[in-house]
N, C-alpha and C positions, 0 to 999 in steps of 0.2 A: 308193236315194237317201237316205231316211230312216236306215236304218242306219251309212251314212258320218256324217250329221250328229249323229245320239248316240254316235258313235264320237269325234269331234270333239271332241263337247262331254266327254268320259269324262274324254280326254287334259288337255283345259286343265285339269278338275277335279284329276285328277292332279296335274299341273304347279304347280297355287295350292296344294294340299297341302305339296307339298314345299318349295313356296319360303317358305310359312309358318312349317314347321318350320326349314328352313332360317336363317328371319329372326328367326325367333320367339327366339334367347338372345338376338340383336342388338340387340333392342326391349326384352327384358325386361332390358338392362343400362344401354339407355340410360334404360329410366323407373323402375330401380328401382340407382340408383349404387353401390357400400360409400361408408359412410360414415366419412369419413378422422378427425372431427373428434376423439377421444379422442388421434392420431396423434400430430395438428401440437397440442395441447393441452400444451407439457413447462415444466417450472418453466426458470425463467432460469439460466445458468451462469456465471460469473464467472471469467477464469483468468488466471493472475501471470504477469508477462512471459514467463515458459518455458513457457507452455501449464500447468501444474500449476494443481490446482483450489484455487480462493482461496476461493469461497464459494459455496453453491448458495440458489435460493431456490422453493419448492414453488411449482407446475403450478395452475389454476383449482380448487377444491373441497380442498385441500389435502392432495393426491396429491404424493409425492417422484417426482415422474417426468423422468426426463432422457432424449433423444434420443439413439438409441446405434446403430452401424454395426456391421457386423462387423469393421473396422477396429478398434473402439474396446472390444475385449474380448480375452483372451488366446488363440491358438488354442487350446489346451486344450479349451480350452471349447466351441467351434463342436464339436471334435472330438467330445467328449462328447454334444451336444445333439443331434446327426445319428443316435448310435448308440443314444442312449436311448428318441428319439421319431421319429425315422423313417430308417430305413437308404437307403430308396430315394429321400431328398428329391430329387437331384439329379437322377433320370430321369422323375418322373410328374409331369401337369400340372394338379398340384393335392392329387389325391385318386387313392390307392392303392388297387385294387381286392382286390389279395390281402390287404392288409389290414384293409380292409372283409369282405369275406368271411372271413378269421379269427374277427375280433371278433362277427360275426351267427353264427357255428357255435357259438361259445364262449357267447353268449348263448342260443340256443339248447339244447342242451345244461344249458345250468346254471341257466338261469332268471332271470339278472341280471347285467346287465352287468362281464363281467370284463378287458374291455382295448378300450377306444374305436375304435380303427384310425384317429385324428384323425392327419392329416397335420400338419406345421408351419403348413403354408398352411390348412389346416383351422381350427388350433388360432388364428393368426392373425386368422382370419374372427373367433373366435368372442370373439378380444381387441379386436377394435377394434366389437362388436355384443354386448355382453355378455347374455344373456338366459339364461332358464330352460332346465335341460336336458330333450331330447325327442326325438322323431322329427320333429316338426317342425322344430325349431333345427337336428336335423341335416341335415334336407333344406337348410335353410337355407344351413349353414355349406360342404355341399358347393358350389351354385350361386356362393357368394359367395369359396369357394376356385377355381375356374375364373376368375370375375373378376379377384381378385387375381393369378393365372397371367397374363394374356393385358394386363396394366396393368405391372407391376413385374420384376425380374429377380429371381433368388433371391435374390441378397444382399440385395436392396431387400428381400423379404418375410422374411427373414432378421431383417433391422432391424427388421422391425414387431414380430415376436418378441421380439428384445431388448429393446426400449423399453417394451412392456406387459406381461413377464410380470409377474405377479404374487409379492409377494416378502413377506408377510404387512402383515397391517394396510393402514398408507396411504402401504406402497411399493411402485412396481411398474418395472420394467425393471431389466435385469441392471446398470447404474452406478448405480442409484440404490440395488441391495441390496447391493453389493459395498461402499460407502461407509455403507451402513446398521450391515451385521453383522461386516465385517473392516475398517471404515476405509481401506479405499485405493481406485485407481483398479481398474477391471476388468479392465485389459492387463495390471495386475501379478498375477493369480488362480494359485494353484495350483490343481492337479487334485481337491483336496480340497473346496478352495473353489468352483468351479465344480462339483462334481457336488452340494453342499448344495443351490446355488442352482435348478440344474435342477429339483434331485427337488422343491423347494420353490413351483416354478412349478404345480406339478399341485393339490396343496393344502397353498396358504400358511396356512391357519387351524389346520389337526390336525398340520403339522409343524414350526410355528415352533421353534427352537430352544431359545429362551429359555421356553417354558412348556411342551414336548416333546421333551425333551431325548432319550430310545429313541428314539421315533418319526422323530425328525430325522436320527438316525445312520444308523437302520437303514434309511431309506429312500438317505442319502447311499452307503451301502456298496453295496446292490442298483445304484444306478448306476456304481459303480466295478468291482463284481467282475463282473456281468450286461454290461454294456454296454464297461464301460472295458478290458477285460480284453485287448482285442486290442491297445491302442495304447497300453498301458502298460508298464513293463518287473515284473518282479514287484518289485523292489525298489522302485523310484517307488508301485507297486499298496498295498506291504506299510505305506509310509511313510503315503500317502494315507488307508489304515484306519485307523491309528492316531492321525491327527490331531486336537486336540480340536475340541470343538463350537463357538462363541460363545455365551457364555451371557446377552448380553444385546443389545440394540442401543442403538449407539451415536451421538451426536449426530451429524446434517448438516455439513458446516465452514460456516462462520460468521465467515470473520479478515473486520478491515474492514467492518464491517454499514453504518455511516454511505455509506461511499463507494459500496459494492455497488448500495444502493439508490436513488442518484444515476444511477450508471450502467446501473442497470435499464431507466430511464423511456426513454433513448436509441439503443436497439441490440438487435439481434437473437441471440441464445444460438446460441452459446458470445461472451461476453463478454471479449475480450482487453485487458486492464490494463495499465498500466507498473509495478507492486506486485512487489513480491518476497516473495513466502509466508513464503519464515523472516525475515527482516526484520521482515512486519508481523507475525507470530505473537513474535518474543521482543518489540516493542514495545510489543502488547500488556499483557504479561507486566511489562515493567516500568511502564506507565501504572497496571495494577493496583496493584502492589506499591507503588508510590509516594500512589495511594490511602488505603492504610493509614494510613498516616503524617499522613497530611492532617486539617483538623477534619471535623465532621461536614455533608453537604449538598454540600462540594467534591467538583469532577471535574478529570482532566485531561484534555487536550487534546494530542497533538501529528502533525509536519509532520518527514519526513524525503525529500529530494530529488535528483536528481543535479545538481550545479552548472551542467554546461556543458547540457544537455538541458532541464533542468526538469521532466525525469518525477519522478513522486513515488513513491517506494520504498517509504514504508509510513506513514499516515494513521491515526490511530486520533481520531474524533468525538467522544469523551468517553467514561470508564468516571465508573460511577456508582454510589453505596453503593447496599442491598438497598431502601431508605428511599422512595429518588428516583423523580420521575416523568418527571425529565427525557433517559429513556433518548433516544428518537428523538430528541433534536435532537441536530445536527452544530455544535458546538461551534467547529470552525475555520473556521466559516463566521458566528458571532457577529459580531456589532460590538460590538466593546471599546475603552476606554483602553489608548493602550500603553506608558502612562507616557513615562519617559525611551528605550524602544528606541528611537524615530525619530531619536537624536541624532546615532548614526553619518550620517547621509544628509547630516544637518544641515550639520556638519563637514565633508565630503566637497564638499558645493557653496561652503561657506567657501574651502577648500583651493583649489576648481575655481577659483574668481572671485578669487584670490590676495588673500582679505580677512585672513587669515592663513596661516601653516606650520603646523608641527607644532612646532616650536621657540617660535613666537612668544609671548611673556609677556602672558597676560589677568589681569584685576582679578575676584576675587573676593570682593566686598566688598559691604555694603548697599547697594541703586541703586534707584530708582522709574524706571519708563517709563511717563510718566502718572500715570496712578492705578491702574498697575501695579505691584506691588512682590513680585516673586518670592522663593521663600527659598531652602534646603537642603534636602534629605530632613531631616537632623538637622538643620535649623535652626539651624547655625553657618556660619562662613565659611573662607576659608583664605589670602585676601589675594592676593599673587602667584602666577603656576602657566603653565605652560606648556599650549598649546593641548590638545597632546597628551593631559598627565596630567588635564587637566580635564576631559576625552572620556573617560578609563577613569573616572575616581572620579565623574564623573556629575555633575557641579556644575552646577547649574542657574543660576546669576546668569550664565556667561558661554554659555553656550547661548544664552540668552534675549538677549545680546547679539548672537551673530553673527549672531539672524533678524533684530534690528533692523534690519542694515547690511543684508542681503541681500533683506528684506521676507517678509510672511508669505504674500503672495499669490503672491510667483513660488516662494516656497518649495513653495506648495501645489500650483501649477501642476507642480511637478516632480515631485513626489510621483505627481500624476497621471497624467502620462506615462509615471512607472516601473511604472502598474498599483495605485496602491497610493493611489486617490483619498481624501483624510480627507472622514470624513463628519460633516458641520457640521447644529445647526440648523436648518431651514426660516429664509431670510432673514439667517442672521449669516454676518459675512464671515471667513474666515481672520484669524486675528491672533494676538500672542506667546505667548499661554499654547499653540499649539499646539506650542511646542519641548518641554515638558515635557508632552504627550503631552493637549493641549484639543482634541480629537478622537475621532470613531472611526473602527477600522479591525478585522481581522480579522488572523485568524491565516493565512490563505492568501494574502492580498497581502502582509503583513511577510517570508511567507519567500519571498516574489518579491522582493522591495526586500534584503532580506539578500546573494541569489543575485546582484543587480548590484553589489555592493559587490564581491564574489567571483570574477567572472567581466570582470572589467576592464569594468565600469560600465555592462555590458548588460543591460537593460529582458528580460522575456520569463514572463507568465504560467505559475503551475505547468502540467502537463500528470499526467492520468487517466490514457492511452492512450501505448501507445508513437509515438512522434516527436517532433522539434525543434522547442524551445520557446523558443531565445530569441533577442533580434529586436536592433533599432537601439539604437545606444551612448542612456544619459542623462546619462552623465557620463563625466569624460575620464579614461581607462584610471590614468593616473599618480595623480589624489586619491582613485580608489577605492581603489587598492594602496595609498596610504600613509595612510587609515583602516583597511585590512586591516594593514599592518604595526602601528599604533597597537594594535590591538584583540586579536593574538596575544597569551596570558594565558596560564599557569596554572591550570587548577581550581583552588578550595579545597577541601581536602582531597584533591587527585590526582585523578588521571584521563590521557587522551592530551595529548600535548603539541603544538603546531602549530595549534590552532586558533583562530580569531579569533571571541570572542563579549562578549555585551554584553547585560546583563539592564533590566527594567525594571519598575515596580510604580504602578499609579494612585492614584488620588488616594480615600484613606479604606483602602485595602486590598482593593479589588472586586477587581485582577488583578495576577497576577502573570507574565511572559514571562522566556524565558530567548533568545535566538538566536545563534546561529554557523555556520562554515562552515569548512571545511579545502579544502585542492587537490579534493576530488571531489565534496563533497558538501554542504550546506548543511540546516539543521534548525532546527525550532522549538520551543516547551514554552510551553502556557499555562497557569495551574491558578486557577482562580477556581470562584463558585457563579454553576449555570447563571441562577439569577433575577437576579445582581448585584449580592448583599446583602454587605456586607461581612465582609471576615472581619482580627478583630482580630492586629496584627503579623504580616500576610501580607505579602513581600519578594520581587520574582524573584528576589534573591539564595539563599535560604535555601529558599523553595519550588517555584522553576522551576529555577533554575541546575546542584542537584546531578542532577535526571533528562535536562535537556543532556547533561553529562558522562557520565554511562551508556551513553547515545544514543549519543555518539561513540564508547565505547567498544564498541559494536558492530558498529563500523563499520569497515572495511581501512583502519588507518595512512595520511595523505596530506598532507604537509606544502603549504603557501599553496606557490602555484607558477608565482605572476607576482609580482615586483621592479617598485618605483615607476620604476626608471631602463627597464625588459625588461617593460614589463609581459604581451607575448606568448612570451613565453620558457617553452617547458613543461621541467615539473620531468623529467630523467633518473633513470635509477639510480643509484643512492647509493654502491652497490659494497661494498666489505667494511670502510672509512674513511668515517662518515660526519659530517656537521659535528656537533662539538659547543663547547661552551663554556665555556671553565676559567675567566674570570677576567671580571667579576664574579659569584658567585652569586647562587642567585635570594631575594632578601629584603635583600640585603648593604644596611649603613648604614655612611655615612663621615663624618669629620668634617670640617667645612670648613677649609680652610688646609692640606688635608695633602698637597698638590701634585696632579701631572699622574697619573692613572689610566690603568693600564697595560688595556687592553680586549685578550683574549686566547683565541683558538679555537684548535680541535683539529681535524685532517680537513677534509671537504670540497675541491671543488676551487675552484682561483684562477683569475680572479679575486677577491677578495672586497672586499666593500661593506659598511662601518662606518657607523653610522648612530644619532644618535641624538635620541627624538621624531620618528622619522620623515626627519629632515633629513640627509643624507650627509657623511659629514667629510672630511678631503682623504684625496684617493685612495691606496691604499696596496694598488697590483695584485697586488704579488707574497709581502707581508707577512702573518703570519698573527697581527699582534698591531700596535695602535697606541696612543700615547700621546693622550691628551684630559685637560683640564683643567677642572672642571665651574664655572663662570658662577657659582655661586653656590649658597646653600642652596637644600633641593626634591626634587623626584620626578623620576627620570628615568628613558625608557625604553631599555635598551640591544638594537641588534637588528644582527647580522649577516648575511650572505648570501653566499651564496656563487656558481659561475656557474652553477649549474643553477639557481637559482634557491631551494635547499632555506635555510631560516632559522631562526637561534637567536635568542632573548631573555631578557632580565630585568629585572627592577627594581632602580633602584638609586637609595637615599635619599642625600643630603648634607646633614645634620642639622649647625644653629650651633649649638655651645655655648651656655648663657646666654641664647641669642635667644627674645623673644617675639612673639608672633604680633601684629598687627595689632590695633587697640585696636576693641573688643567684636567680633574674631574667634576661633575656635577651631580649633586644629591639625587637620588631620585627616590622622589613619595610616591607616585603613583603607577601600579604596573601599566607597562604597556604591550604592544604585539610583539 
């Protein structure tokens, strides 16, 4: 009897042994976890509308480390990594036993450690637990390679490898070194390149390339001819060897720092942009360049966007001399004067409220409004002048009249609903000086208000991020078109043709803007100092207007491509005929009295629409030339169009003999802000 019951009791003893052992990993994983946190730990990524990397920004303690899949590397390279450091990743669960047993002979035998037997999943362990080497760490690293096995898929522990190898100094993962020491992405690696990086994972400190340059090669070549040898061809092997080293490392990308770190604060990495990498990199490129040029303590600032979307294609927050403290601010986020820019809008709600055309003759003359009394940029006058030519040359007396008629508060109000609220005071209310620019605003709402003049009078904040940005009409399609046909110009000094801009400069010379907009795309240029001090005979003319025209000159050709009569009408293909226009040239001067002016194109197709200041002359469907007779002396703008919508213009003077200007006014030829 006795002996059945310690027979009993043996078994259960038995039985709790085994379920011990049995429970015992299950316990000792749930109280003792890997710890993931170096994993999920990766600098932010930033990427331009195509997935291509726009900017990256370093991990907590400022580690270059980026989150990387097996996906997100060449195969090459997987290929190589498998044969270097473990042949048999793909059958053992975790930890290779014949491997281990090599490595314990070989140290045996030799007296110190001559080849680890570290599995990936091993070597994984020992990347995301970094600690001293030992017998301990290694028991360690085994337990916590089983964990890993029995949590994650290979690819998954794959990843963990890629994102924390070690890649010398304060980079670690295979994207973060592949952009370190060859500049590009990791999918695009050769076999050369990948096997540096490998050999470089074991030790990033004795093989950096740039301070070991032997040591780097020859460890790169042991993995190309040892390990690579099967899956390469001897030719690709022969090419691989002789490839050079990098002999230095090179900067992180960086385009767009302003915007990057807006949209850092928002989103989880990989960060997707509506930016266009080469776009914002040669923008860059010329904000600098135009830098130069500039006095001392100025930055520039600009805004390039897609018209119909309102994505913004490249942003550059100010470049700033070696001097400046004002790197980190974002610039097109200031509140500035913006001078005369706002006048286009101005005009445009004039046009809407039929307070006048584009034809219509204003007084440009001395006027008080109140105890208001506006002047001229140059502080002359010009007497009579058509709506139109008074909008390009910027005349401030009859601006400041059509807000009288229109008011400043619904003016403001409008403003505000296009996105593009002026910022007043604490306590003052809208009023005239805000036509010549008694306000602030920014350079990210002007080229929202620009894009409505553009896009047939549609309101619709820029946009960061890819998608549809623009929203309910502000103004009615026909006075935005025929401020955009008013506003098609010439560069001074050349540049693209077809586009509609209009610069502006504040009051003392704090800033200066250039803006415009073609069929695609719409742009801005600010150039001021970021504290606001002024800068003596700063003009958007001279100092915003000519980095416009560069701006568009980087941009794919696209002529305005709504007509005040079609203003939905999108522009066709041009074909191998495309409009152009013989008669008048661009500058041409006539004299008054010398009859009817023959107005005369070339190409395009008919019908076409004669126009001019905006206003349409009689219809002439099938003609590719008509007769006009010009009203009198003046400025006039001449514009064609044809039925796609594509358009030609010029200017064209009617200068009286003898005639003088208006008594204590002064002629003016040449527009100014």
């Amino acid at each position: 009897m006795m002996r059945g019951v310690f027979g009993k009791r043996r078994l259960f003893g038995l039985a709790a042994c085994l379920s011990i052992l049995l429970l015992a990993p299950f316990a000792l994983d749930r109280l003792f976890p890997p710890n993931l946190t170096r994993l999920h730990a990766v600098g932010v990524e930033v990427q331009d509308r195509e997935g291509r990397i726009l900017s990256v920004l370093p991990a907590p303690g400022g580690f270059w480390r980026l989150a990387t899949r097996p996906d997100d590397v060449a195969p090459v390279l997987l290929d190589l990594l498998i044969a270097a450091e473990d042949r048999r990743f793909y059958q053992h669960a975790g930890v290779d036993p014949l491997a281990l047993g090599r490595a314990a002979g070989q140290w045996l035998r030799a007296g110190r450690v001559i080849s680890g037997g570290s599995t990936i999943t091993m070597q994984a362990a020992r990347l995301l637990e970094p600690r001293p080497r030992g017998l301990r760490a290694k028991a360690i690293e085994i337990f916590r390679a089983f964990q890993l096995e029995a949590r994650f898929s290979k690819r998954e522990i794959l990843g963990i490898w890629l994102t924390l190898a070690p890649q010398g100094g304060n980079i670690e993962g295979i994207r973060a070194g592949a952009l370190a020491w060859f500049g590009r992405p990791a999918h695009r690696l050769d076999a050369a390149e990948a096997a540096l990086l490998i050999a470089l994972a074991r030790r990033p400190a004795a093989l950096s390339p740039d301070r070991h340059a032997e040591a780097a090669r020859a460890a790169r070549d042991d993995v190309l001819k040892r390990r690579g040898a099967a899956m390469l061809s001897p030719e690709d092997q022969a090419l691989a060897l002789a490839a050079p080293l990098p002999s230095a490392r090179l900067p992180m990308p960086a385009l767009a720092p302003h915007l990057v770190r807006e949209l850092a604060r928002g989103g989880a990495s990989p960060i997707r942009s509506s930016l266009d990498a080469g776009l914002q990199r040669a923008s860059e490129r010329l904000a600098n360049e135009a830098l130069a040029r500039l006095p001392e303590r100025a930055s520039v600032a600009l805004i390039v966007a897609d018209l119909r979307t309102r994505e913004t294609r490249a942003l550059v927050g100010g470049v700033f001399g070696a001097e400046s403290r004002a790197g980190a601010l974002d610039l097109t986020r200031a509140t500035r004067s913006p001078g005369s820019a706002l006048k286009p809008f101005l005009y445009a709600m004039a046009f809407e409220q039929g307070l006048v055309r584009p034809d219509t003759l204003l007084s440009d003359l001395p006027r008080r409004f109140g105890a208001y009394a506006p002047e001229n940029f140059d502080r002359g006058f010009t007497g009579r002048i058509t709506a139109a030519e008074a909008l390009r040359l910027s005349l401030n007396l009859p601006a400041v009249a059509l807000l009288d008629g229109i008011g400043p508060a619904r003016f403001a109000a409008s403003l505000r609903s296009a996105g593009a609220a002026p910022v007043l005071p604490r306590g003052v209310d809208a009023s005239l000086p805000l036509a010549l620019g008694g306000a602030g605003t920014n350079l990210r709402d002007m080229v929202g208000l620009y894009a409505a003049l553009g896009d047939g009078g549609r309101a619709g904040a820029l946009r960061f991020t890819p998608g549809q940005g623009a929203g309910a009409p502000v103004l009615e399609a026909r006075a935005a078109a025929a401020v955009a046909g008013v506003l098609v110009q010439d560069f001074p000094g050349g540049g693209p043709r077809g586009v509609a801009w209009k610069t502006g400069t504040s009051w003392g010379g704090r800033d200066a803007w250039a803006l415009g907009f073609d069929g695609r795309h719409v742009a801005g240029v600010w150039v001021g100092r970021p504290d606001g001090t002024p800068i003596p005979g700063l003009t958007g003319r001279d100092a915003a207007l000519p980095v416009l025209a560069k701006l568009f000159a980087l941009l794919p050709e696209a002529p305005l491509e709504r007509t005040p009569s079609r203003p939905d009408t999108p522009v066709a293909a041009l074909g191998s005929d495309p409009l152009r226009l013989i008669f008048p040239p661009p500058g041409a001067v006539l004299a008054e009295g010398a009859g009817p002016v023959v107005l005369r194109v070339a190409g395009g197709r008919r019908p076409l629409t004669f126009l001019v200041d905006g206003a349409p002359l009689a219809p002439a469907a099938a003609r590719r030339e008509l007769g006009w007779l010009p009203p009198g002396p003046g400025f006039y703008r001449i514009a064609i169009m044809d039925a796609e919508g594509a358009l030609v213009a010029a200017d064209l003077r009617v200068a009286a003999p003898g005639a003088r200007p208006a008594e204590g006014a002064v002629l003016r030829l040449l527009p100014a802000d």
